[in-house]
C-alpha positions as CSV (number, residue, x, y, z in Angstrom):
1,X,-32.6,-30.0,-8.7
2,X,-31.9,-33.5,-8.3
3,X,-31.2,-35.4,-5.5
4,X,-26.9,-35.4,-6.5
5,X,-26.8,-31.6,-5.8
6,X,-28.5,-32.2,-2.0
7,X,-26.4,-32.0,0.7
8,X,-26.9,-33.7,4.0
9,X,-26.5,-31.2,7.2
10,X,-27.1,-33.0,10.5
11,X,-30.3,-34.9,10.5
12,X,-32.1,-32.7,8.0
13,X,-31.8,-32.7,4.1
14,X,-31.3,-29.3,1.9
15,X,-30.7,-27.7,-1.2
16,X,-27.1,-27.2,-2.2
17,X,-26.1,-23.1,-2.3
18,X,-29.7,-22.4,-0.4
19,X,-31.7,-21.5,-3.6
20,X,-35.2,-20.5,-2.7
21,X,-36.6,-19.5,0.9
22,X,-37.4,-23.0,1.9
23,X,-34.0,-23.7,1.6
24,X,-32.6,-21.7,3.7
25,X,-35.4,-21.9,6.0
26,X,-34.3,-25.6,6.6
27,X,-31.2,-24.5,6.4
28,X,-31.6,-22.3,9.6
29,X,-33.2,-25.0,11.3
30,X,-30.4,-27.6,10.9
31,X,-27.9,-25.3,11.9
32,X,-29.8,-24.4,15.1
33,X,-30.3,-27.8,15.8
34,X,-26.3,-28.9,15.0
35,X,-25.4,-25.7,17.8
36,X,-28.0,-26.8,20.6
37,X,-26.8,-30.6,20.2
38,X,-23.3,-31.5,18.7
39,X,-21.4,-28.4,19.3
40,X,-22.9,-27.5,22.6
41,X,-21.4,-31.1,23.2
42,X,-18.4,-30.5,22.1
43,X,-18.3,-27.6,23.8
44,X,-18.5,-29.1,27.4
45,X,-16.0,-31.8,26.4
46,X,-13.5,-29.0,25.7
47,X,-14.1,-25.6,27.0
48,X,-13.7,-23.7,24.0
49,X,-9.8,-21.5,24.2
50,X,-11.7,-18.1,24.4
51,X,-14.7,-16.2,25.8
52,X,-15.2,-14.9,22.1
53,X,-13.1,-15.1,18.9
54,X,-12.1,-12.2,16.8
55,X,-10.0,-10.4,14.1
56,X,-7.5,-8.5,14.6
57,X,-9.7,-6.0,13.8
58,X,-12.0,-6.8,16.8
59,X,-14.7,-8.5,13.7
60,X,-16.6,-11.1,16.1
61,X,-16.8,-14.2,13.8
62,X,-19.0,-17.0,13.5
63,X,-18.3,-20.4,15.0
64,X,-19.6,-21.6,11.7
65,X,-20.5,-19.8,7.9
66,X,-23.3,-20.9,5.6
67,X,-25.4,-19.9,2.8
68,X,-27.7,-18.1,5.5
69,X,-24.6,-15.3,6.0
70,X,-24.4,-14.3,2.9
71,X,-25.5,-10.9,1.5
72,X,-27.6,-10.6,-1.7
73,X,-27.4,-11.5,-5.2
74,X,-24.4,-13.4,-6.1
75,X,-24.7,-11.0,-9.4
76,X,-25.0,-8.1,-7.8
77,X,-21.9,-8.4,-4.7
78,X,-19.8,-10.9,-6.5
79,X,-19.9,-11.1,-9.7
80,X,-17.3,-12.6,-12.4
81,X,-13.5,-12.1,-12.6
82,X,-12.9,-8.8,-14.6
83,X,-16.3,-7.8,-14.1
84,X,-17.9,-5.1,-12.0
85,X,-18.0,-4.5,-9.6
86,X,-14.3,-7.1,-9.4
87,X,-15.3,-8.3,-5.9
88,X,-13.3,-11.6,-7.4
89,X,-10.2,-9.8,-9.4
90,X,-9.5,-7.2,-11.5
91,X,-8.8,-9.0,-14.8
92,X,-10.7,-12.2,-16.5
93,X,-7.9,-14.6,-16.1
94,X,-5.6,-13.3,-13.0
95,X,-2.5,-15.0,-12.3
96,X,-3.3,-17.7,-14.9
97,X,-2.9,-14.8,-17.7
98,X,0.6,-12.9,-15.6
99,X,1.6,-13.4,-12.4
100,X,1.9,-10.4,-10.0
101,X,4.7,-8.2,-10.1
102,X,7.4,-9.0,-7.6
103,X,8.6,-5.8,-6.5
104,X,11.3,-5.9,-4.0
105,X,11.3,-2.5,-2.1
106,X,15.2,-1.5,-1.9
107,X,17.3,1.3,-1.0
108,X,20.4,1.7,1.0
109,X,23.0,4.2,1.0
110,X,24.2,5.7,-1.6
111,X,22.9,5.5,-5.2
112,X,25.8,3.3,-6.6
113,X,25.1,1.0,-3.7
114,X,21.3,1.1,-4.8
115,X,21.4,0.6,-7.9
116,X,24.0,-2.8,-7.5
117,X,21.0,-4.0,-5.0
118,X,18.2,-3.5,-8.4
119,X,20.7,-5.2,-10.4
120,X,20.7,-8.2,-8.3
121,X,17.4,-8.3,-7.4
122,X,16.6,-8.2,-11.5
123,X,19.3,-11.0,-11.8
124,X,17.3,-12.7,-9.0
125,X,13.8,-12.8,-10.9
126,X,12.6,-9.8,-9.4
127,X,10.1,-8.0,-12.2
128,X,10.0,-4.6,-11.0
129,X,11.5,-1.5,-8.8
130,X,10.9,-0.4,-5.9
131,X,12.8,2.6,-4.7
132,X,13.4,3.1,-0.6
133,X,14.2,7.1,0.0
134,X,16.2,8.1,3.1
135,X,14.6,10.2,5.1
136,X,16.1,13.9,4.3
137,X,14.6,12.4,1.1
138,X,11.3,11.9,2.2
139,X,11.3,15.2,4.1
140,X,12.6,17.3,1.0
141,X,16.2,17.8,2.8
142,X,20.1,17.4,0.7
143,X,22.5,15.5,2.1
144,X,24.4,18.3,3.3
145,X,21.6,20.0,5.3
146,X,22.4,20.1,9.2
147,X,19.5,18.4,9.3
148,X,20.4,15.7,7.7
149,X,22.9,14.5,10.1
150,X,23.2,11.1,10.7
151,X,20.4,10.0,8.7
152,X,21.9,9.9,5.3
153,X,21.3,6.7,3.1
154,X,20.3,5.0,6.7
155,X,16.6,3.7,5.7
156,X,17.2,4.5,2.4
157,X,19.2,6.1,-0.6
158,X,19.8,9.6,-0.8
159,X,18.7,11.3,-3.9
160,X,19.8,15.2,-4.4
161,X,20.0,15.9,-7.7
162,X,19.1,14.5,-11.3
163,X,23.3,13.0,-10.9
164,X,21.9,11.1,-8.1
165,X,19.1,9.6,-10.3
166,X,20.9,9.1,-13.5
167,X,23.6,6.9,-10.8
168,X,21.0,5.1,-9.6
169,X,19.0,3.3,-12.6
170,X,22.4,3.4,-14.3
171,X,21.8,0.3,-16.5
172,X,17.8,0.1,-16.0
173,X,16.1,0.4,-19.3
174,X,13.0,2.8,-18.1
175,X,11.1,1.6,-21.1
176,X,11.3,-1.4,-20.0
177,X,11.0,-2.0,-16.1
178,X,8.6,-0.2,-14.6
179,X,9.6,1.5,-11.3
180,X,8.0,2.7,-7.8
181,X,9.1,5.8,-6.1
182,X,7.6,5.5,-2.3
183,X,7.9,9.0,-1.7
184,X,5.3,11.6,-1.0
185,X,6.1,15.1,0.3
186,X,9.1,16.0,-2.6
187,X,7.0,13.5,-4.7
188,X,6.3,16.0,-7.3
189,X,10.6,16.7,-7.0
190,X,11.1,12.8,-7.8
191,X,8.7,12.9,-10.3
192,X,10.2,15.7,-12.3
193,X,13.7,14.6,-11.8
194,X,12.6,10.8,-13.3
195,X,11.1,12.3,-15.9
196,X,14.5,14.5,-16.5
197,X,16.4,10.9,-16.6
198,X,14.2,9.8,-19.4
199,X,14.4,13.0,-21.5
200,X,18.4,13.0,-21.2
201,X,18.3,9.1,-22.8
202,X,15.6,9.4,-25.3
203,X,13.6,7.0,-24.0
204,X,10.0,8.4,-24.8
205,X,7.6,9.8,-21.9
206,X,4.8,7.5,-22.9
207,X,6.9,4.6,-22.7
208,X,8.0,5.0,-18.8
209,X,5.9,3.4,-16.6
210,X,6.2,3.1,-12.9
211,X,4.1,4.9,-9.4
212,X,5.2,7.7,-7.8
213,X,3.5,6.8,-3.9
214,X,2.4,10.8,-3.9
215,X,0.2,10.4,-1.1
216,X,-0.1,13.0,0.5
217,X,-3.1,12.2,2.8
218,X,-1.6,9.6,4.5
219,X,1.5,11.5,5.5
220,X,-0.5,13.8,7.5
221,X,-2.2,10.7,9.0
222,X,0.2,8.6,10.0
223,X,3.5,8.6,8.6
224,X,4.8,12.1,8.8
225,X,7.2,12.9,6.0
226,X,5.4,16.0,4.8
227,X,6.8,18.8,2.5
228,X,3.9,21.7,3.2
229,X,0.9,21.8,4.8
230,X,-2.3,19.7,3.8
231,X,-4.3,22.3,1.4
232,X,-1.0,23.0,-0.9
233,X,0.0,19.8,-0.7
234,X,-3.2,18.4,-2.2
235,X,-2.3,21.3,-5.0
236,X,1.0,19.5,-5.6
237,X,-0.7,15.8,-6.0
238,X,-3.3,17.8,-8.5
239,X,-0.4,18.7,-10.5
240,X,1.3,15.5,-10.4
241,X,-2.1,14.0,-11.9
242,X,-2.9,16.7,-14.4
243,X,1.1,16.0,-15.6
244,X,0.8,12.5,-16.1
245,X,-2.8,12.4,-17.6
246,X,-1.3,14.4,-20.3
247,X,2.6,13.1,-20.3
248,X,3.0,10.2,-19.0
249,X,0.0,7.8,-20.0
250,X,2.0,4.6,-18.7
251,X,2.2,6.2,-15.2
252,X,0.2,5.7,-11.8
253,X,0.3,9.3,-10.6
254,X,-0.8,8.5,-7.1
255,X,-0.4,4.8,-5.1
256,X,-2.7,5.7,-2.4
257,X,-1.4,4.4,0.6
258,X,-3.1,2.2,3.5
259,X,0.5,0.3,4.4
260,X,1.2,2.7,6.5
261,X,-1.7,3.9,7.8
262,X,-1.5,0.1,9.5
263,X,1.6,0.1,9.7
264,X,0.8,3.5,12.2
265,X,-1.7,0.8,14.6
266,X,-5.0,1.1,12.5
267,X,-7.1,-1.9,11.9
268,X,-7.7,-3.7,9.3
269,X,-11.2,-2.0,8.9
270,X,-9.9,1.6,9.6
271,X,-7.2,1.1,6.8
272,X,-10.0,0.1,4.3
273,X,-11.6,3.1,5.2
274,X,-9.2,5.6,5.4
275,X,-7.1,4.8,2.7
276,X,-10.4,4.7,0.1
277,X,-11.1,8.0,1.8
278,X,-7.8,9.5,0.5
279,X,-8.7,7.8,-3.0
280,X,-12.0,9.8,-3.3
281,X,-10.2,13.1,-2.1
282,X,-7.4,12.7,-5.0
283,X,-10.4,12.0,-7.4
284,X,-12.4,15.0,-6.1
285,X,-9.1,17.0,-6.6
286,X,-8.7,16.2,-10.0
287,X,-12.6,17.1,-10.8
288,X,-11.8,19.9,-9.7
289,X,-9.2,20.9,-11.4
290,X,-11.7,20.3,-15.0
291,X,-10.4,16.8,-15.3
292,X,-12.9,14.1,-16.6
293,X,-12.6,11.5,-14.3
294,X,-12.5,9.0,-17.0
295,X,-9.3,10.7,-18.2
296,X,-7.3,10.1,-15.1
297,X,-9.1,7.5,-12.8
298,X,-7.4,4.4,-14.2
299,X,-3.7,5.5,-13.3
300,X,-4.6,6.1,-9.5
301,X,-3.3,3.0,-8.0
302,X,-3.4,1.7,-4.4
303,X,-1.0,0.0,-1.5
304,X,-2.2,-2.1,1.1
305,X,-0.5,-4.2,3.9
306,X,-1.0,-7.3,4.8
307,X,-1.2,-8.3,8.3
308,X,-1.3,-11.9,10.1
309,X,-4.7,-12.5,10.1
310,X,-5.1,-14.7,7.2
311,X,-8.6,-14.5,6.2
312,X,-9.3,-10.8,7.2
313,X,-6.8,-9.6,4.4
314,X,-8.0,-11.7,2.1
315,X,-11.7,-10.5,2.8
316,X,-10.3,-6.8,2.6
317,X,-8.9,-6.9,-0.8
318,X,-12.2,-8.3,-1.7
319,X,-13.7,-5.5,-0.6
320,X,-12.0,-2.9,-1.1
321,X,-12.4,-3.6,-5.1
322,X,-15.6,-3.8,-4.6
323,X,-16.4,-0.2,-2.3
324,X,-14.1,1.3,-5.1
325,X,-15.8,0.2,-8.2
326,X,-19.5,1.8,-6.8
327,X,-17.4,4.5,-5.6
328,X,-16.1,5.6,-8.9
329,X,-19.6,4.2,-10.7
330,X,-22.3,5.9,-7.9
331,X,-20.1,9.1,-7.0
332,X,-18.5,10.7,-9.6
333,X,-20.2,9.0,-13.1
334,X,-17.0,6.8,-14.3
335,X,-18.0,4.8,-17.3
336,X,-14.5,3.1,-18.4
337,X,-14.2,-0.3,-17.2
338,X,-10.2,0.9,-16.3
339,X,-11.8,3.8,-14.4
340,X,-13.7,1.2,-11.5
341,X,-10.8,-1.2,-11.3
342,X,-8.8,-0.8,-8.0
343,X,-5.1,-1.8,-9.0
344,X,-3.0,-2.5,-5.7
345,X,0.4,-3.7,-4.5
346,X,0.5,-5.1,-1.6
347,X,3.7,-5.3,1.2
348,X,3.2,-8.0,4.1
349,X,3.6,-6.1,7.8
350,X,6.6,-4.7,8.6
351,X,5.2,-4.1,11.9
352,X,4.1,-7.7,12.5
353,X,7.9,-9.0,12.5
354,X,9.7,-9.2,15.2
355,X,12.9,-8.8,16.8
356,X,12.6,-11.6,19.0
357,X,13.1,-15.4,17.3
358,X,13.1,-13.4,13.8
359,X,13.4,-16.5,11.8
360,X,9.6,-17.0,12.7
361,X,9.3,-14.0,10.6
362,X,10.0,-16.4,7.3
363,X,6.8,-18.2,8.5
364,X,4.8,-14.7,9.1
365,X,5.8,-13.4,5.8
366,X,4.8,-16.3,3.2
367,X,1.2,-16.8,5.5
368,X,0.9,-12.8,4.9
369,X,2.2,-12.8,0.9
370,X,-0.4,-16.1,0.3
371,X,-2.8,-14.0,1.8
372,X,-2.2,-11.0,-0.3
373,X,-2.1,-13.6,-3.6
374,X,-5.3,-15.1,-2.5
375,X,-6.7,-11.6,-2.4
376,X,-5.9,-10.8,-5.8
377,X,-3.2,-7.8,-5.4
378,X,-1.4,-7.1,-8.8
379,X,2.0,-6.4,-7.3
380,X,3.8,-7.8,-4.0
381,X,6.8,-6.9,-2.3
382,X,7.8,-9.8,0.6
383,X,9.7,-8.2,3.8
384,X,13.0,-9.6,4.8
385,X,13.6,-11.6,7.9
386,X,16.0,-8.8,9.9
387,X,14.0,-5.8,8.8
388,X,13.5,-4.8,13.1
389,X,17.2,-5.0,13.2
390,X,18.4,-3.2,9.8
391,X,18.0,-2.5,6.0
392,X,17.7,-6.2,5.0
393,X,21.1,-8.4,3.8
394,X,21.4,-9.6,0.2
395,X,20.5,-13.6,1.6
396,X,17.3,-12.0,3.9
397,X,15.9,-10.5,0.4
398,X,16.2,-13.5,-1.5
399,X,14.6,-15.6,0.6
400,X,12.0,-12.8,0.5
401,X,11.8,-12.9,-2.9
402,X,12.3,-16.6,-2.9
403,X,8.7,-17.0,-1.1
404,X,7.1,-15.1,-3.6
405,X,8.8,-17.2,-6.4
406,X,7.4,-20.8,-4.1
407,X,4.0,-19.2,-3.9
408,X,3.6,-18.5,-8.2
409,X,5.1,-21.9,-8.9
410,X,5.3,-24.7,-6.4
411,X,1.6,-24.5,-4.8
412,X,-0.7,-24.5,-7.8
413,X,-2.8,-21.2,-5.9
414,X,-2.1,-18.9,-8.8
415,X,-3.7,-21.6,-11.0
416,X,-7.2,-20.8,-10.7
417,X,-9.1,-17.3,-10.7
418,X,-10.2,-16.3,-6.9
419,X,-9.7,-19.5,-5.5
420,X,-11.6,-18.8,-2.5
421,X,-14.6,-17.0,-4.1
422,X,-17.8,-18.7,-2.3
423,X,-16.4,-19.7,0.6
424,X,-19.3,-18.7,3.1
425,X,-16.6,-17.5,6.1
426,X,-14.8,-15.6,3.2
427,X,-18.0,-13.8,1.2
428,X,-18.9,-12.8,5.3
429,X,-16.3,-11.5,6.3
430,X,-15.9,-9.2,2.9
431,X,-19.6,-8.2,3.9
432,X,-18.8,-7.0,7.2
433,X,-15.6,-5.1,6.5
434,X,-17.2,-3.5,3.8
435,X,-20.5,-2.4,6.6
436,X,-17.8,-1.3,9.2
437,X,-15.6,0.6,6.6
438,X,-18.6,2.6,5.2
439,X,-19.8,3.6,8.8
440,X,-16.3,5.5,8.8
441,X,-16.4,6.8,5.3
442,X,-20.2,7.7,6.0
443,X,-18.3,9.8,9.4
444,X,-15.9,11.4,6.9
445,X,-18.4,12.5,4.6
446,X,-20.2,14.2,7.0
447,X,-16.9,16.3,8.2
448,X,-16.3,17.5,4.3
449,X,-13.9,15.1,3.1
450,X,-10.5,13.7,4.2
451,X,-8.7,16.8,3.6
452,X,-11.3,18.2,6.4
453,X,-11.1,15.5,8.5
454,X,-7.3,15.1,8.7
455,X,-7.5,18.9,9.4
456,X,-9.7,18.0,12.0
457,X,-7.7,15.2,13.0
458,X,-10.5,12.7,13.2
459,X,-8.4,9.7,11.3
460,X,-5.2,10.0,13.7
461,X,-6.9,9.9,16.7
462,X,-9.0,6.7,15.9
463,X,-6.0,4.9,14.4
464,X,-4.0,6.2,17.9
465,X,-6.7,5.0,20.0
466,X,-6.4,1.4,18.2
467,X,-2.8,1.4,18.7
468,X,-3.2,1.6,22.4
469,X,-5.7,-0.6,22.4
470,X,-3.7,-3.4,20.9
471,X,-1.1,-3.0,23.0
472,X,-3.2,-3.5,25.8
473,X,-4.4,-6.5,24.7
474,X,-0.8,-7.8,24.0
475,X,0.2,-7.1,27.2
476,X,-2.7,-8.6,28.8
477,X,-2.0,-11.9,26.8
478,X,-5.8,-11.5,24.8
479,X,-2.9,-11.6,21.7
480,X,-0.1,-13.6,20.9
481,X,2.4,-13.1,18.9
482,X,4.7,-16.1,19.2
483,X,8.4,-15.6,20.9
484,X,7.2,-12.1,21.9
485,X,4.4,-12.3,24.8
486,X,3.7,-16.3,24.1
487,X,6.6,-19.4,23.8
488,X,9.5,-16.4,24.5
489,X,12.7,-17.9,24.6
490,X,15.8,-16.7,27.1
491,X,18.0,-16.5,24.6
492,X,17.8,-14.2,21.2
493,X,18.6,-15.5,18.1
494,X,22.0,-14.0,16.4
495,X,21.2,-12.8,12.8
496,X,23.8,-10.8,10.5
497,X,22.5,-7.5,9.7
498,X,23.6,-4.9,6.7
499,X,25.7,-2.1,8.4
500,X,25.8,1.1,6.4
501,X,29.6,2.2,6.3
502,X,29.7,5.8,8.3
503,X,31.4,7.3,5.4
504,X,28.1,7.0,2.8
505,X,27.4,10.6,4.1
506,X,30.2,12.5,3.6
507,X,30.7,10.1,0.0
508,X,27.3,11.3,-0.7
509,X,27.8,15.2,0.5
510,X,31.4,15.0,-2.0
511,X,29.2,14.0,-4.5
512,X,26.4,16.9,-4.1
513,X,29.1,19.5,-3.7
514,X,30.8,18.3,-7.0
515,X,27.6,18.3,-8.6
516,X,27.1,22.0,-7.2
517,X,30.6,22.8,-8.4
518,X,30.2,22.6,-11.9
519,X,26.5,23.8,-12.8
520,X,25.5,27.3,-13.8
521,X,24.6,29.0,-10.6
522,X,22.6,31.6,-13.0
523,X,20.8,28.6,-14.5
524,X,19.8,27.3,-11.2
525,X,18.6,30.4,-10.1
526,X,16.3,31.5,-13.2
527,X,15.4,27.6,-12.7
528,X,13.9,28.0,-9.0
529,X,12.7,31.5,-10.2
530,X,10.2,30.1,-12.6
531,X,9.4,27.2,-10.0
532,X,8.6,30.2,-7.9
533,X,6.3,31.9,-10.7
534,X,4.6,29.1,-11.2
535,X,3.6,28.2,-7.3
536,X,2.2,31.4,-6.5
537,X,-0.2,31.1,-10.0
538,X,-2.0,28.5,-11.0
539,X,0.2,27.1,-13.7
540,X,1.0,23.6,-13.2
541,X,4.2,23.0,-10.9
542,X,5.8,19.6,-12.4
543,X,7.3,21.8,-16.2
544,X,9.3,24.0,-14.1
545,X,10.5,21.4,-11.4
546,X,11.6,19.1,-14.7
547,X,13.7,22.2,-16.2
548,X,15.4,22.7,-12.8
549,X,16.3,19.6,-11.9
550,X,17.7,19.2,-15.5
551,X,20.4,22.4,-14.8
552,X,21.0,19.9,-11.6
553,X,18.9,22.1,-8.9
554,X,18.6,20.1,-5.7
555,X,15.9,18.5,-4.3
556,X,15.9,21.1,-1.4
557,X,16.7,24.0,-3.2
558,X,13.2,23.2,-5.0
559,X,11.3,21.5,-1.8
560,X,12.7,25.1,-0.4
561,X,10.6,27.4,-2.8
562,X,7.6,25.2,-2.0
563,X,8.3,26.1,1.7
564,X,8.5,29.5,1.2
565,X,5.6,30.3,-1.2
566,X,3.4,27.5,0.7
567,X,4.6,27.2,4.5
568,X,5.2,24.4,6.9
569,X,3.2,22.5,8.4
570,X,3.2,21.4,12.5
571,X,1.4,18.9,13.4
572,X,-1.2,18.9,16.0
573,X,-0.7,15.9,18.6
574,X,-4.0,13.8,19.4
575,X,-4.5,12.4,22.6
């Protein structure tokens, strides 16, 4: 090595990149000197702002990376882009080859309304769907079920019956734009009605392409929209995965979920965890059910936040590719390439926003969406500016979608394939989320499983604990978040919000009874019969769900049979 690649640290000379053991050796020694001397300077001059600085995961962190914190073989943990085990990207070229998919997430009212919002979005740039379900929805309820009430297209659009669906990609070309259901309960219900859609207007089942969210797990963890209790409902997600395999080759049968696992107060660490957690239950499931995992691995997708703390998310994207491609590779034999990829979208914090000075929320969500960019997600959706007052307004998502659009073509990042690959703080920090994470996985394993350990309720009281704790530490001022505990201001910015009209529900209940009023009540019922049949066998569920929702069968009238044969499920509160 000549003397061009030698770097000068302090007083003492030594290899660029810390090559051989001398290197570093003289590496450790300048670096202990530059601490006792300059910084411990420094340090007197100006008291440093805290007794110890952290993540938001609680990560103590360097006050300074080198070549002496990084872990083994630049081979071995990083690799090339596109190349196991993807530490650095997924694909050869990344963003230089496509940009991400910017996927809106949308859903308001009723389906007519929805489907104008896709239509602009798609006039706006937007390059794929992303479908918001109310929450009868989510919890497998019509519109006109008591319970119901009030809640109808409020936090999302009401879907009841294959009408509703046709109504709301009215216009969409399926072959063509590729759509996410973020649903998970009634996902198999969503599923079979899409699928119905696509039948009725020719358009091929190998040629849709989408995600149907169909994570279970995660329900049961944190966000509690569940259809039946956890063993049958990892039966249902099964199905959903055999089905696709088989039908719909163009089709992520499960986006398994650590957005709102965070979103619930986990750490950035404990959604790492959990979430791959889930991933290796769905595999194990669909091993067991005779599947090769080489046959279905590639079409389980993921979805991860991405919270203010700019260089932990980045770090956890890195490693979560990484965990997942030995995962697939040391656990259960994969040998496609496609099979050890982990394929994400990504959402910035919902959680993080706030209803205090919300225009800072502009600023919070382009810091989080660079973030999720530099981290190499393949899909991104960019929350609006009033989402803690209200479904967002048509200006509030295009800005959102606006940052995105900024980010791919005004600040040269998505020029160059994993920017910050080799940055020592970076390669760290990916090192020590990955340690922490497996300590949690290594937990799990040791209970059976996910399935056992949500059973067990292991996940939701550490993510409950870490809730509290952060609250704590907001209210003790060890946090800020600015205009909320840190430069608050007396008076609240005023913000238009979108209002949903009081009369979408009983629009939406006309609609369902109409829809009732002119199908074959005999159809329905042989429909739900054979639904019935095929739930208390083994058959696969998702057939009989497509030919019931096709004689217009609701999505509760199905979710009910599921019920019945299956049960309900109470969760058990963790203190």
């Amino acid at each position: 090595m000549n003397d061009e690649t030698r770097t000068k640290v302090g007083s003492d000379d030594f290899t660029a990149g810390g090559e051989t053991p001398a290197d570093l050796e003289q590496l450790r020694e300048a670096v202990g000197k530059w601490r006792a001397a300059e910084l411990a300077r420094a340090n007197t001059r100006l008291t440093p702002r805290a007794s110890q600085f952290t993540t938001w995961s609680g990560v103590e962190v360097p006050d300074l990376a080198t070549p002496l914190d990084s872990r083994g073989d630049y081979s071995i943990e990083l690799g090339l882009p596109g190349q196991y085990p993807f530490t650095r990207g997924v694909q050869p070229n990344m963003y230089r080859g496509r940009l991400w998919t910017m996927r809106m997430f949308a859903g308001f009212g009723t389906p007519e309304q929805t489907n104008q919002r896709f239509r602009f979005l798609v006039d706006q740039g937007q390059t794929g769907l992303s479908t918001a379900f109310d929450f009868p929805t989510l919890m497998g309820y019509d519109s006109d079920s008591p319970r119901s009430l009030g809640e109808v297209g409020r936090c999302g659009v009401a879907v009841d019956t294959l009408r509703d669906m046709d109504v709301l990609f009215d216009s969409i070309p399926l072959d063509r734009i590729t759509t996410s259901m973020t649903i998970n309960g009634p996902a198999i219900v969503l599923l079979a009605f899409y699928v119905a859609l696509a039948d009725s207007r020719g358009v091929a089942r190998e040629q849709i392409g989408g995600t149907i969210q169909n994570d279970c797990l995660k329900e049961f963890i944190a966000q509690h929209a569940w259809l039946v209790p956890p063993k049958p409902a990892m039966r249902l997600v099964a199905d959903t995965i055999e089905f696709c395999t088989k039908e719909l080759p163009r089709f992520n049968s499960v986006s398994i979920s650590g957005y709102h696992i965070r979103e619930a107060g986990a750490t950035a660490v404990q959604e790492l965890a959990f979430t791959l957690a889930d991933g290796l239950a769905y595999v194990r499931a669909g091993v067991e059910r005779g599947m090769a995992v080489d046959e279905f691995a590639s079409r389980l997708s993921f979805f991860f936040d991405v919270h203010n703390d700019f260089f932990e998310e980045i770090a956890k994207f890195r490693a979560a590719r990484r965990m997942w491609a030995r995962f697939m590779k040391e656990r259960f034999g994969a040998k496609k390439e496609a099979s050890l990829k982990l394929r994400t979208h990504a959402q910035t914090a919902g959680v993080s926003l706030t209803a205090q000075q919300p225009h800072n929320n502009v600023a919070r969500v382009a810091i989080q969406a660079l973030a999720a960019v530099l981290g190499g997600t393949q899909s991104l959706h960019t929350n609006s500016l009033d989402e803690t007052y209200a479904l967002p307004t048509e200006e509030a998502v295009t800005i959102a979608l606006r940052t995105q659009q900024i980010i791919a073509h005004e600040t040269g990042v998505a020029n160059v394939v994993d920017p910050l690959g080799g940055s020592y703080y970076v390669e760290w920090l990916t090192d020590e989320l990955e340690r922490r994470a497996l300590a949690y996985i290594d937990e799990i394993d040791r209970m059976g499983g996910m399935l056992a350990a949500v059973e067990q309720g292991y996940p939701q009281r550490e993510i409950a604990r870490s809730a509290y704790e952060f609250e704590r530490q907001l209210q003790r001022g060890e946090r800020v978040v600015v205009g909320l505990n840190r430069y608050a201001s007396g008076e609240g910015d005023k913000i238009p919000t979108l209002e949903i009209d009081p009369t979408v529900e009983q629009d939406q209940r006309t609609a369902l009874a109409q829809v009732k009023a002119q199908r074959s009540e005999a159809d329905v019922a042989v429909a739900l019969a054979s639904v019935r049949a095929a739930a208390v066998s083994d058959l696969n569920l998702v057939p009989p769900i497509i030919a019931a929702a096709r004689v217009y069968a609701t999505q509760q009238e199905i979710c009910d049979v599921l019920r019945e044969v299956f049960g309900s499920h109470v969760d058990t509160p963790a203190f």
